[in-house]
C-alpha positions as CSV (number, residue, x, y, z in Angstrom):
1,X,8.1,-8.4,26.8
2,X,8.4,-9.3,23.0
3,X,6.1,-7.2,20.9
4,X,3.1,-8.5,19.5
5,X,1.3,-7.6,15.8
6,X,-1.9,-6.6,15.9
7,X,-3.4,-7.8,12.4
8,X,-6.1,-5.4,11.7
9,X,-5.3,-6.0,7.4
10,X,-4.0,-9.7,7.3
11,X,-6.9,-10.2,10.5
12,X,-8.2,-12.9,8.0
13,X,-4.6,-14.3,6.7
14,X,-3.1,-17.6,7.6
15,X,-6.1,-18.2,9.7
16,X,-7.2,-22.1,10.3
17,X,-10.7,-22.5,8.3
18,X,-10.4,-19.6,5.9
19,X,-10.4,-19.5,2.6
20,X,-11.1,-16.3,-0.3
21,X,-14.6,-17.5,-1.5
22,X,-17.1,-15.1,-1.1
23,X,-19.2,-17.7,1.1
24,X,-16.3,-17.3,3.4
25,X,-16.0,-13.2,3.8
26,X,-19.6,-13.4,4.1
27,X,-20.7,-15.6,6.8
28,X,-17.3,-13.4,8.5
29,X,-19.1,-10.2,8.2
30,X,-18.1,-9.2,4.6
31,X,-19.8,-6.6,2.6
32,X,-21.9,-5.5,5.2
33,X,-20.1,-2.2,5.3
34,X,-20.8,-1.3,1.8
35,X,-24.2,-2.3,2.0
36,X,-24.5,0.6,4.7
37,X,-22.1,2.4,2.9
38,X,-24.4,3.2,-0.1
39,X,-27.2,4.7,1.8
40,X,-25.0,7.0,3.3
41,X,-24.0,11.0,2.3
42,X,-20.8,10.6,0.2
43,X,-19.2,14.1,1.5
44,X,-19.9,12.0,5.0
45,X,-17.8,9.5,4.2
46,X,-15.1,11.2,2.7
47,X,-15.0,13.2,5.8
48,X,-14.3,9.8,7.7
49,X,-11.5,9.0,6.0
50,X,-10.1,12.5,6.1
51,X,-10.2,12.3,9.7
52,X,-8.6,9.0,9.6
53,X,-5.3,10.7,8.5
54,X,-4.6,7.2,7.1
55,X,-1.8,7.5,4.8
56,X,-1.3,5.8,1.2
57,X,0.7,2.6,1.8
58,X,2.2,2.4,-1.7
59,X,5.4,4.4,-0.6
60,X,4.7,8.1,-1.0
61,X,2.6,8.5,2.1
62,X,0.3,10.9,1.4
63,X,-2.6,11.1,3.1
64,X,-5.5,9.2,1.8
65,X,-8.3,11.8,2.4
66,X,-6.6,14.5,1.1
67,X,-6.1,13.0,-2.3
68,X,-9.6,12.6,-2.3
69,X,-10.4,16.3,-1.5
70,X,-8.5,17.2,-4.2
71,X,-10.7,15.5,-6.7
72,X,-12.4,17.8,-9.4
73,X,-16.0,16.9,-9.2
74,X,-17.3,19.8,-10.7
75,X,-15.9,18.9,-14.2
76,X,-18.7,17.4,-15.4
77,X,-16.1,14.2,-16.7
78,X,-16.7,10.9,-15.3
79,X,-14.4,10.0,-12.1
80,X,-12.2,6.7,-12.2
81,X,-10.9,4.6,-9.3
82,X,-7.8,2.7,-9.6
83,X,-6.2,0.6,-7.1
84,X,-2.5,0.1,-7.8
85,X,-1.9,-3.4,-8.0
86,X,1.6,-3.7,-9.3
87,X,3.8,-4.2,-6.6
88,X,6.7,-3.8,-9.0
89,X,9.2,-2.3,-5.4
90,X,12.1,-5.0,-5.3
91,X,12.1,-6.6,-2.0
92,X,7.9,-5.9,-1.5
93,X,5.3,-8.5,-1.3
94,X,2.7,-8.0,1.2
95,X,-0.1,-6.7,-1.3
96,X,-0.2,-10.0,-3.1
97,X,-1.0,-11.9,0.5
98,X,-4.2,-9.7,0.2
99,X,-5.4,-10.6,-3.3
100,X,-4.2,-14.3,-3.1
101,X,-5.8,-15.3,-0.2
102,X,-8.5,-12.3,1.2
103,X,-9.5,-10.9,-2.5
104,X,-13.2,-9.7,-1.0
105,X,-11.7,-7.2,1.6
106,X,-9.6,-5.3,-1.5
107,X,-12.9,-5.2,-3.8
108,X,-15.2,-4.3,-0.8
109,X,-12.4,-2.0,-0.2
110,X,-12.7,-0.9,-3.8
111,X,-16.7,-0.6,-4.2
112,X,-16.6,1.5,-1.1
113,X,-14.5,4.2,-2.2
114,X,-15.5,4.4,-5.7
115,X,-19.2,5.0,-3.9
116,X,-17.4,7.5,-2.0
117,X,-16.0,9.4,-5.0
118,X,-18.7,8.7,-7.0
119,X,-16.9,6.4,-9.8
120,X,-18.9,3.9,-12.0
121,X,-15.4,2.3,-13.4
122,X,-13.1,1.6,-11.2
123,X,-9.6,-0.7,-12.2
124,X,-7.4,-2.7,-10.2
125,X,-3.7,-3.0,-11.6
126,X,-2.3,-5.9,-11.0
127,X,1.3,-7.3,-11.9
128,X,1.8,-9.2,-14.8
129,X,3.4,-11.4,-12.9
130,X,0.8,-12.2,-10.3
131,X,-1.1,-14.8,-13.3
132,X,-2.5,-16.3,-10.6
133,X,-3.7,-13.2,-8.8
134,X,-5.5,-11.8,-11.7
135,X,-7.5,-15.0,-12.1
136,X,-8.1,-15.2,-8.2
137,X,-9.3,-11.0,-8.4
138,X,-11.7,-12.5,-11.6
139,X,-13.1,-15.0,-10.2
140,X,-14.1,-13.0,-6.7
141,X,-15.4,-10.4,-8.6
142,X,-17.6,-12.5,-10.7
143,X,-18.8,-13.8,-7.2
144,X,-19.4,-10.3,-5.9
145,X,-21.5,-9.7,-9.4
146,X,-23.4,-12.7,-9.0
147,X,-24.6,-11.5,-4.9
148,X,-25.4,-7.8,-6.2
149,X,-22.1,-6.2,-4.4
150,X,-20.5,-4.9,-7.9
151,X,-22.4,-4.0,-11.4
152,X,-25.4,-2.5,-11.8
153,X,-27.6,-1.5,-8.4
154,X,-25.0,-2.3,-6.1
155,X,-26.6,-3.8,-2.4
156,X,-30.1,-2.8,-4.2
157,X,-29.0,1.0,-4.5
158,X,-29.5,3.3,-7.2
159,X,-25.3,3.4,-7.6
160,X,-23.8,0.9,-9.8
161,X,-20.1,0.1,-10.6
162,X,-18.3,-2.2,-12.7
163,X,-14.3,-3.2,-11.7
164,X,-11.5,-3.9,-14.5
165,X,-8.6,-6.2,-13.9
166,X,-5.8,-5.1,-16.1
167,X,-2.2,-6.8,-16.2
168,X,0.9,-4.9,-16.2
169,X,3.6,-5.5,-18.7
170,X,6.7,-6.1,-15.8
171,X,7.6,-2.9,-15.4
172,X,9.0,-1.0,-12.7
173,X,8.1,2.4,-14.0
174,X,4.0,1.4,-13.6
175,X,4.5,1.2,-9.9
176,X,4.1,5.1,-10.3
177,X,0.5,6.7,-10.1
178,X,0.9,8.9,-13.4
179,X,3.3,6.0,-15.2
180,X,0.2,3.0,-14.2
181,X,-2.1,5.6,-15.8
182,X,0.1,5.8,-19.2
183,X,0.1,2.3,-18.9
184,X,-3.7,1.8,-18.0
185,X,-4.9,4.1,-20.8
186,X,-3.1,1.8,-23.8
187,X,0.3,4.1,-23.9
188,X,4.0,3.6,-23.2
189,X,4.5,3.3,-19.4
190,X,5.6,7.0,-18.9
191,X,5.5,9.2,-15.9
192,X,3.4,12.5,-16.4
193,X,4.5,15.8,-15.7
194,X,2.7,17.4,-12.6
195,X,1.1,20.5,-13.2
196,X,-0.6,19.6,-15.3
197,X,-1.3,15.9,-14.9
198,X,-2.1,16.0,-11.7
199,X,-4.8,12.8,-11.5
200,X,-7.5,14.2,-9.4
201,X,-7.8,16.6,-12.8
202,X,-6.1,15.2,-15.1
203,X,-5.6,11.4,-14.6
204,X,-7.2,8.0,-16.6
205,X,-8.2,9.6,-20.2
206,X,-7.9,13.6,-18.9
207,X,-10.7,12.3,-15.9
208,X,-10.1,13.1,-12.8
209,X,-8.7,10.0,-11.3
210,X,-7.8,8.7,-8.2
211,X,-5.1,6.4,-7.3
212,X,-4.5,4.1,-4.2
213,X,-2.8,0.6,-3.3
214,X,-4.4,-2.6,-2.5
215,X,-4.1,-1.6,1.5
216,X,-4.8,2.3,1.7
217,X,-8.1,0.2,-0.4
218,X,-8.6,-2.0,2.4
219,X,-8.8,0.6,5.1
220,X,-11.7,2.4,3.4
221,X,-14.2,-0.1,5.2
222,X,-12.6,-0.6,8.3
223,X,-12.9,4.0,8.7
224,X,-16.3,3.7,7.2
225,X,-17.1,1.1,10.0
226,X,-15.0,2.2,12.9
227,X,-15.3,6.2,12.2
228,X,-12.1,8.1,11.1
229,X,-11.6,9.3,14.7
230,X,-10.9,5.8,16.2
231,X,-8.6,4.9,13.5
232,X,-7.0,8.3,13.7
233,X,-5.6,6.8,17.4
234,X,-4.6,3.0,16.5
235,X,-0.7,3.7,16.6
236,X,1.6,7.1,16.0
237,X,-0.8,9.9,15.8
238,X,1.3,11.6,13.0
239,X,0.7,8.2,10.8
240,X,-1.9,6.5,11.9
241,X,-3.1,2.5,11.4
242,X,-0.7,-0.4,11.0
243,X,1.8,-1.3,8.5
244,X,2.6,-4.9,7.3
245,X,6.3,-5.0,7.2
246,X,7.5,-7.6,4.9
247,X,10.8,-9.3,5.6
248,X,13.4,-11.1,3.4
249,X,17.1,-11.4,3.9
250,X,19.2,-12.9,6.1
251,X,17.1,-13.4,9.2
252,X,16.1,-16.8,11.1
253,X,12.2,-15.8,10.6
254,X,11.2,-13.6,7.1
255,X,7.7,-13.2,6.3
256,X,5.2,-10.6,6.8
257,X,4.4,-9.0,10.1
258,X,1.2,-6.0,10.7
259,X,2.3,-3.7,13.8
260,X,0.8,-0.9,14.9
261,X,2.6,2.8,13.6
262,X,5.4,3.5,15.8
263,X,4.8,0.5,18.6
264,X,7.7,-1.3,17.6
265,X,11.5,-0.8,16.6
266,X,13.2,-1.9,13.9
267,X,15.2,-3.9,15.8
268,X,12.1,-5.1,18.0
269,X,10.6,-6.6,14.4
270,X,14.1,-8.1,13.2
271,X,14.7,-9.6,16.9
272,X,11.7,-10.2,18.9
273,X,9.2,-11.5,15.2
274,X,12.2,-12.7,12.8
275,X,14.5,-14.2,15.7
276,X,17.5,-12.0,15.3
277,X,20.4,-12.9,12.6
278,X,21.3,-16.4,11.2
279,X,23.6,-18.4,13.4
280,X,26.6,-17.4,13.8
281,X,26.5,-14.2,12.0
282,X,25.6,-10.6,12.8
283,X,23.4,-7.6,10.8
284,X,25.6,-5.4,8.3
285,X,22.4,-3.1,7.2
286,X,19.2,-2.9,6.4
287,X,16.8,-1.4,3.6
288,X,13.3,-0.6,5.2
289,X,11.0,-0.1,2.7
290,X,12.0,-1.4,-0.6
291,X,15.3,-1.2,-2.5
292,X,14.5,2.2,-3.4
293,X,15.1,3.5,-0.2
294,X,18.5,4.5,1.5
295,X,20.3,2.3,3.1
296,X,20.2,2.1,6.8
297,X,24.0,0.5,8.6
298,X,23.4,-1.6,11.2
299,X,25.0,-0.1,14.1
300,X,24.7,3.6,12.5
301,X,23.4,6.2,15.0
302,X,21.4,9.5,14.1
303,X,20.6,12.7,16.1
304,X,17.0,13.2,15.4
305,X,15.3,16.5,16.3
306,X,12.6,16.3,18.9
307,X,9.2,18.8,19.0
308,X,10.4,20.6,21.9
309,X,13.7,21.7,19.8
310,X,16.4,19.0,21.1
311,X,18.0,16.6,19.7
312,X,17.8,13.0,20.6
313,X,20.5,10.0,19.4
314,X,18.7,7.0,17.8
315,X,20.3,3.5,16.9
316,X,19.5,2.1,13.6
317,X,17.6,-1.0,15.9
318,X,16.2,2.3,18.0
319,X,14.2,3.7,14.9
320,X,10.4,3.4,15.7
321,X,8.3,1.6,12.8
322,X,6.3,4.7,11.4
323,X,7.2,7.2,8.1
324,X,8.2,10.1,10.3
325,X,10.6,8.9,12.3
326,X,12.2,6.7,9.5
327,X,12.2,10.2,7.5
328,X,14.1,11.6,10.2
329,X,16.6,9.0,10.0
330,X,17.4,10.0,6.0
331,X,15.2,7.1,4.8
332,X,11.7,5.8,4.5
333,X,9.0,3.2,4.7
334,X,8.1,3.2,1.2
335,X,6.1,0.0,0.3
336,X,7.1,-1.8,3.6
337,X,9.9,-4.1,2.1
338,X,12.5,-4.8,4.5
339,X,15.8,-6.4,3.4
340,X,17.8,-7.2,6.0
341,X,22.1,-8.3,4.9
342,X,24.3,-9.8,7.8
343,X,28.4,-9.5,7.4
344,X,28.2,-12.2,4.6
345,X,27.0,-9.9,1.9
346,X,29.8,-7.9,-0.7
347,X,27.8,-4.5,-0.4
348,X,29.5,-3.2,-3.5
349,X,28.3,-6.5,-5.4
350,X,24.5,-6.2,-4.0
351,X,24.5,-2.2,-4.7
352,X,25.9,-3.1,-8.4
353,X,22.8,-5.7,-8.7
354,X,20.4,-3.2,-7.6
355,X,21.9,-0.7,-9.8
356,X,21.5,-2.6,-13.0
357,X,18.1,-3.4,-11.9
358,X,17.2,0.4,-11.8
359,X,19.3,1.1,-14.8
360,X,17.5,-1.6,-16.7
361,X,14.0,-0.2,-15.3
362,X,14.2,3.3,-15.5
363,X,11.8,5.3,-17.6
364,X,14.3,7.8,-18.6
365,X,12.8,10.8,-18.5
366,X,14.8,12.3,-16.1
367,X,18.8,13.7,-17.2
368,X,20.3,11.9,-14.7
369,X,18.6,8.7,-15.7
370,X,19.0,9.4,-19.0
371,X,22.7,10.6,-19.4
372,X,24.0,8.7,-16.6
């Protein structure tokens, strides 16, 4: 039986009669979690989303409610919320689905963690290149002022918060949290050493900051609404939730597909959603998550090592969809950006292109990077 997605993020995506205006989200059941979510304990719901063990979807995949509990909150400094934005990963575009076309589920997803962490400025970072983003994410949150669900006494609360869109510059670099923040703060778009910079302590103007993409964002009401429990079992129970796999390359059917952690293969998603390879060709390899990731040949087997201490043989079209079992395979999901190349592509000319893409984007700070 051909697997199925199960849209839990894109639930509102592509569907007949939708549309981003507020009106819209609204008469669907929008903001109704943060207007329950502001009367509630904050050490509550950071608990939910702890016991989510939802994990950042912006490539490092570290768990959300962790990063959270790391936050200094006895500092007496104000706390900032950014939601990375950039999307800058070659071969990634299923954040921008999100603000283009369901813009109130990222700021609800925004005003409910910043209540969470207690944040009265929170920023969304959006790529320069996404013009038309930025003026969809301003014009929704002028709508969400206007109905009392960001600014001053949010849903009639004592807690108000005000959101910042910023545009990037095009640069790669910013898709990093401690780069964004150089880049946020007015400065050169430069990594920051960790210690000390860690963001929780030392993030957006010394604050303690946090940092999460527009979908780890979008889970926050979904865990406040469902519980962190129930989402803790949707998929793999070592990376829970679903990921939104976006597809380019070579295939009969690209374009973006949500699956449940680990209910799918990779080759289930390239065969059973994108309908196998072109006609009359066959796969060569395939990068999973972004061209930053390692590349996986098609055909390629791996012996992975099981819990119970064996080892067990997996095909590249065997690997399950989920960050473990990807890790164990040498690679990663990173931001979800599959590129697929059949037996047409000259490897050595598509590795030179994306090595005078990274050449060309790299921050330098490292020798390697540096020197060469």
């Amino acid at each position: 039986m051909p697997i199925q997605e199960r849209r839990i993020l894109y639930r509102h995506i592509d569907v007949e009669g939708w549309n981003p205006s507020i009106d819209c989200y609204v008469k669907n059941g929008g903001y109704e979690v943060l207007k329950s979510a502001v009367s509630r304990p904050r050490a509550e719901l950071c608990e939910e989303v702890l016991k989510s063990g939802i994990k950042g979807r912006g490539g490092a995949g570290f768990p959300m409610g962790m990063k959270w509990k790391f936050l200094d909150r006895k500092s007496g400094k104000p706390i900032y919320l950014i939601c990375n934005a950039d999307e800058s990963e070659p071969g990634t575009c299923v954040d921008r689905e999100i603000i283009y076309k369901d813009p109130h589920q990222l700021i609800e997803g925004v005003m409910c963690a910043a209540y969470a962490i207690d944040a009265k400025q929170a920023f969304i970072y959006i790529r320069g290149e996404y013009i038309n983003g930025y003026r969809i994410l301003i014009n929704a949150i002028n709508e969400a002022r206007e109905r009392g669900f960001v600014g001053k006494n949010i849903c009639g609360s004592q807690y108000s918060c005000e959101i910042n869109v910023t545009r990037g510059a095009g640069c790669y670099i910013c898709g990093e949290e401690t780069g964004l923040i150089s880049s946020l703060a007015g400065m050169r778009a430069y990594p920051r050493i960790k210690p000390p910079y860690f963001p929780a302590v030392m993030g957006l103007y010394d604050c303690p900051t946090v940092v999460n993409n527009v979908k780890s964002l979008c889970w926050v009401p979904i865990i406040f609404k469902e519980g962190g429990e129930a989402v803790s079992k949707i998929g793999n129970p070592k990376d829970p939730g679903t990921y939104v796999w976006g597809v380019s390359g070579q295939v009969q059917k690209p374009g973006r597909y949500e699956i449940e952690s680990g209910s799918a293969t990779l080759g289930e998603l390239l065969y059973d959603l994108c309908g196998g390879p072109l006609a009359g060709r066959s796969f060569k390899a395939v990068i999973p998550g972004g061209s930053s990731m390692k590349i996986l040949k098609w055909g390629e087997t791996f012996k992975v090592p099981m819990p119970d201490g064996s080892a067990r043989e997996w095909r590249v079209e065997d690997i399950p969809l989920d960050g473990p079992s990807l890790m164990a395979c040498g690679s990663a999901l990173g931001s979800g950006g599959v590129i697929v190349m059949d037996n047409t592509v000259d490897m050595a000319e598509a590795m030179a292109n994306l090595n005078a893409f990274y050449a060309h984007e790299s921050c330098g700070q490292g020798t390697p990077c540096r020197e060469g």
